[in-house]
N, C-alpha and C positions, 0 to 999 in steps of 0.2 A: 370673727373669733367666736361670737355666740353661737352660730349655727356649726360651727367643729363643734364645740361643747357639747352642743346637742346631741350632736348623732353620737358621737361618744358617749352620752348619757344613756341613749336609746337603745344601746346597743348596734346602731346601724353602720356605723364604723368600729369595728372590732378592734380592741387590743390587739397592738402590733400591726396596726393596717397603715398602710402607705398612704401620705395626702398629697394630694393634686398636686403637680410642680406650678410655681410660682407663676409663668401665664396661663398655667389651666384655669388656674384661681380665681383670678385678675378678669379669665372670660365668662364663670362659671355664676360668679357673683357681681361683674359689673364694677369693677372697682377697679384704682391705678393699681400699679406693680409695686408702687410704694407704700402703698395702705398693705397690700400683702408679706412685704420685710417688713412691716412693723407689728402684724399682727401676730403673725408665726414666733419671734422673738417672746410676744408677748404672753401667747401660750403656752410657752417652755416654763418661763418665768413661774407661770402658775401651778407647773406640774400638770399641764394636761398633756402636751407632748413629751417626744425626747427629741432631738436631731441628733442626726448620727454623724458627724465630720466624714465629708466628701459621699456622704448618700444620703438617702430620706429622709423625711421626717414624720417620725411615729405618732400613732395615737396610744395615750397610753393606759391615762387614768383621768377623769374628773375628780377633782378632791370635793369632798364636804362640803356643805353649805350649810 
C-alpha cells in the first residue's frame, strides 16, 4: 500500500494509471494474493485509488497528510 502511495505521490504512477492485476502484485512485491485483496480495498478506502466494477483499479489521488 505504501509504496502505490508513493509512486502516486511522485508522480510515477499518474492519475488514471492502471495497477498491476492482483498476481502481478503478489509477484512484483513478494507478497500472498491475500495481502494484495486486502490492500487494494484499503486504498480505495483512503481515497487513493478508485476501482472501477469489472475493470481496473485506478490511481487517483493521495490525500493530505
Amino acid at each position: 500500500m505504501e509504496h502505490i502511495e508513493e509512486k502516486i505521490r511522485t508522480g510515477e504512477l499518474l492519475l488514471e494509471s492502471t495497477l498491476l492485476s492482483e498476481p502481478d502484485m503478489t509477484h512484483r512485491y513478494g507478497v500472498a494474493i491475500n495481502t494484495v485483496r486486502r490492500a487494494v480495498p484499503h486504498l480505495w478506502e483512503q481515497g487513493i485509488v478508485d476501482a472501477v466494477p469489472t475493470k481496473e483499479t485506478f490511481g487517483i489521488a493521495v490525500p493530505e497528510k
